[in-house]
Structure formats: C-alpha cells, structure tokens
One Martini backbone bead per residue (centre of mass of N, CA, C, O) as a GRO file, in nm:
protein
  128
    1UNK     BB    1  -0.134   0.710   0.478
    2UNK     BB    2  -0.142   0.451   0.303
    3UNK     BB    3  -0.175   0.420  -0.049
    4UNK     BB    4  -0.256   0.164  -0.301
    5UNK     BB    5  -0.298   0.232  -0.648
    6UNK     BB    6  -0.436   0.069  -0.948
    7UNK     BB    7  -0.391  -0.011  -1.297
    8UNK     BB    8  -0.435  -0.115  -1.627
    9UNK     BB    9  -0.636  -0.301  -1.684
   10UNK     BB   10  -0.829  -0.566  -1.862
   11UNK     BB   11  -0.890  -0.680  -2.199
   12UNK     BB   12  -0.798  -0.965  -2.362
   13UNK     BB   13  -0.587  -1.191  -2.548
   14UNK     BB   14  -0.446  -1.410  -2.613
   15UNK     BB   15  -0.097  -1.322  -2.573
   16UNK     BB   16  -0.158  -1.083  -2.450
   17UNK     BB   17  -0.070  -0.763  -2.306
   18UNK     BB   18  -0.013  -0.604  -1.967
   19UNK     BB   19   0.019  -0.300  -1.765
   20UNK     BB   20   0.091  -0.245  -1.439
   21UNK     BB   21   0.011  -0.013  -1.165
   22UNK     BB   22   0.134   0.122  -0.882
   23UNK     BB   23   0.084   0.403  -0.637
   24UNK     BB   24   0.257   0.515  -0.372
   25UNK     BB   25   0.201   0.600  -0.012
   26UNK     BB   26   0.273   0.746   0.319
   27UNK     BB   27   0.564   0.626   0.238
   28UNK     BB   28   0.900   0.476   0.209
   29UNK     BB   29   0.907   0.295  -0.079
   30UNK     BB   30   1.239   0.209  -0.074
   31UNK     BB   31   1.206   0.011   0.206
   32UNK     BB   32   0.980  -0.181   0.084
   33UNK     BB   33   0.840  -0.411  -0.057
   34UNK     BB   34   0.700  -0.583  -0.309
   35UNK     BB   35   0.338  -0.721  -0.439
   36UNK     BB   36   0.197  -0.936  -0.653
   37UNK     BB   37  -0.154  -0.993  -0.664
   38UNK     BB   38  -0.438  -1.283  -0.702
   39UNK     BB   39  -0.766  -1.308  -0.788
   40UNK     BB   40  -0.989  -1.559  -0.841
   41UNK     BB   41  -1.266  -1.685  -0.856
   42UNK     BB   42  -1.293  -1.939  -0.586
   43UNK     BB   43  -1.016  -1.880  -0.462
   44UNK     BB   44  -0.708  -1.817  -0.404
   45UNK     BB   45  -0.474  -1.580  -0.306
   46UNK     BB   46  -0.180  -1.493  -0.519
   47UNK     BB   47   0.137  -1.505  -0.564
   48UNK     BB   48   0.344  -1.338  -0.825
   49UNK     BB   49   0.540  -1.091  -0.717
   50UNK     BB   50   0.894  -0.957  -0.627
   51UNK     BB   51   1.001  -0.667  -0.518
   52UNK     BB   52   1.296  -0.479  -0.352
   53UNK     BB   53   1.503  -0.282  -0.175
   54UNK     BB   54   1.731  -0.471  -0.362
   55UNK     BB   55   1.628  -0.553  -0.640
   56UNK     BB   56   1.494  -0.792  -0.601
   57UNK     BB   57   1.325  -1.097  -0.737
   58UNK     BB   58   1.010  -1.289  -0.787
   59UNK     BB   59   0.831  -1.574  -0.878
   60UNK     BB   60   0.583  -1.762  -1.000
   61UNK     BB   61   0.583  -2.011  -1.184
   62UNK     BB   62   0.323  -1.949  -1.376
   63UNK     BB   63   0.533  -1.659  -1.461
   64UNK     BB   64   0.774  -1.743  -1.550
   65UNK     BB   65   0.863  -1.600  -1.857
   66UNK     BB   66   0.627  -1.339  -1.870
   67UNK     BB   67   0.634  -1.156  -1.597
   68UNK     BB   68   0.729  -0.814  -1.468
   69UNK     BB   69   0.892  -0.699  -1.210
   70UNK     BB   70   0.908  -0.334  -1.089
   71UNK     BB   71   1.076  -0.007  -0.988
   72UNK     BB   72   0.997   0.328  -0.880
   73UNK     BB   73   1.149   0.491  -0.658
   74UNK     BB   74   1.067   0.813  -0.766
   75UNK     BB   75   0.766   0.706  -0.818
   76UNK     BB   76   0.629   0.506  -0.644
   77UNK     BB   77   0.620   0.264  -0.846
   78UNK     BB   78   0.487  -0.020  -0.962
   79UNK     BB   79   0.507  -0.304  -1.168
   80UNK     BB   80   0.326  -0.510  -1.430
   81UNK     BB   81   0.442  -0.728  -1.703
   82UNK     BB   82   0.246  -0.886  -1.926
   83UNK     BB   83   0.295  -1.156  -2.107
   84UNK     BB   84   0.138  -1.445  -2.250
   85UNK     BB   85  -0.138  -1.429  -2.209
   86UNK     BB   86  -0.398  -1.622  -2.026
   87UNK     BB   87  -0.682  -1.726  -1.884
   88UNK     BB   88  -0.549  -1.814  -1.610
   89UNK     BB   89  -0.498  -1.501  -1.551
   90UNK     BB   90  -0.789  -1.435  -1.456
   91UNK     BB   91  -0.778  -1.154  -1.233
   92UNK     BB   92  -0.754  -0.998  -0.955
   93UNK     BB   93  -0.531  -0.759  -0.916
   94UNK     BB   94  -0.231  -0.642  -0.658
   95UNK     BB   95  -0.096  -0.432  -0.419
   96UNK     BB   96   0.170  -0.487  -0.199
   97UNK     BB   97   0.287  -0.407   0.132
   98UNK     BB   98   0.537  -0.514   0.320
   99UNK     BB   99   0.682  -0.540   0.632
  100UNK     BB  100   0.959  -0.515   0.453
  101UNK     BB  101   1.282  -0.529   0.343
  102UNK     BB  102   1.447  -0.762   0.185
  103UNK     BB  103   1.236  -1.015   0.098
  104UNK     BB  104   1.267  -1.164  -0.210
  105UNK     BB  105   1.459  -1.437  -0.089
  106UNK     BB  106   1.229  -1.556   0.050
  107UNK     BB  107   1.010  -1.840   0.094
  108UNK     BB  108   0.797  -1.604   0.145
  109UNK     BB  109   0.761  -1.364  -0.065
  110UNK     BB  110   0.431  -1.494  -0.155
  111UNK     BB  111   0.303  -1.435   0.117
  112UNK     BB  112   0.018  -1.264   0.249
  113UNK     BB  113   0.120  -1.199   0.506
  114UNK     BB  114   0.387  -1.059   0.468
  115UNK     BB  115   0.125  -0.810   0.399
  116UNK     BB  116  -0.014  -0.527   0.539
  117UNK     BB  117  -0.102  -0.331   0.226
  118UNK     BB  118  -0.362  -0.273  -0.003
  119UNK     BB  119  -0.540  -0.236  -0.260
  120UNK     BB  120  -0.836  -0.230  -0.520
  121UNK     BB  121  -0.789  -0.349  -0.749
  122UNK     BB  122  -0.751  -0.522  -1.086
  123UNK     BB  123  -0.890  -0.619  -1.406
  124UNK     BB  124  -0.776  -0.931  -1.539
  125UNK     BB  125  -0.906  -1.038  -1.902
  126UNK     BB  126  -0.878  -1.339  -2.044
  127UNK     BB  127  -0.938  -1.460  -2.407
  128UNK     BB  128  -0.953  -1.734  -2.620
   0.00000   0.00000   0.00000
C-alpha cells in the first residue's frame, strides 16, 4: 500500500531554514507527481509546490524565491527546502502523491483534487 511519511518539522525563528523530507513506498515513486501541502489553524489546506516525473517543479506566489522543492527518484524521498522561513509559514505541512505524473505544468498542479494519497503531516512552527 502507498505510504507517504514526513520528518523534519520543528521550531525556528524568522529568517531561519527547515528542510522537509517524506519517503514514499509501496508504489512507483519515479512515475507520480509530488507535491508539498500546508495547512494553519483555521484556514484551509493549501499547495506549496509540486515537482513532476519530467522533474517541472511549480510553487505558490507566496514561496517563490524562499522554498525548493527536489526529489530523489533513487530513494523514494521527496524534499521541500524553506529558507526565509517567516511566522505566516506557521502551519503542519503534508507530502502527498499525484493522481499522475508530468503534471506540475498545468494550472491545476497545486490543486489538492489532484492528489490522492497524504502523508501525516509534520509541524513547522516560525516565531517572530
């Protein structure tokens, strides 16, 4: 069965870095999109950034220019860099898997539709 497990979460203060990490298993890993999800307190889950099975990579406005996301398709292992990290970055993020792959070029690719398979999230906590 897929399944998607995070690390890396923690506290940090404004301007510092974290890097995530989620290894997949259970499935094709080179074959699917990836893609990095957050959500705050109160809010709703949004996308942070997808890299493709053609290695595209998309982000949202509100991280282009601070977070990187990478992927090791030889160890399953999915990565999102944050530097520049600030309090609104403040929320558990997810790792989750693609309905399909070669995907992180369409409008949609941050879309939480189109993934279908979530990790169980890890907390990434910036204080000011």
């Amino acid at each position: 069965q897929v399944q998607l497990v995070e690390s890396g979460g923690g506290s940090v203060q404004a301007g510092g870095s974290l890097r995530l990490s989620c290894v997949a298993s259970g499935y094709t890993y080179s074959s699917y999109s990836m893609g990095w999800f957050r959500q705050a307190p109160g809010k709703e889950r949004e996308g942070v950034a997808c890299a493709d099975s053609v290695e595209y990579t998309s982000y949202a406005d509100s991280v282009k220019g601070r977070f990187t996301i990478s992927r090791d398709n030889a160890k399953n292992t999915l990565f999102l860099q944050m530097n520049s990290l600030k309090p609104e970055d403040t929320a558990m993020y997810y790792c989750a898997r693609a309905l399909r792959g070669a995907s992180c070029h369409t409008p949609w690719s941050l879309n939480e539709n189109e993934y279908n398979f979530w990790g169980q999230g890890t907390q990434v906590t910036v204080s000011s």
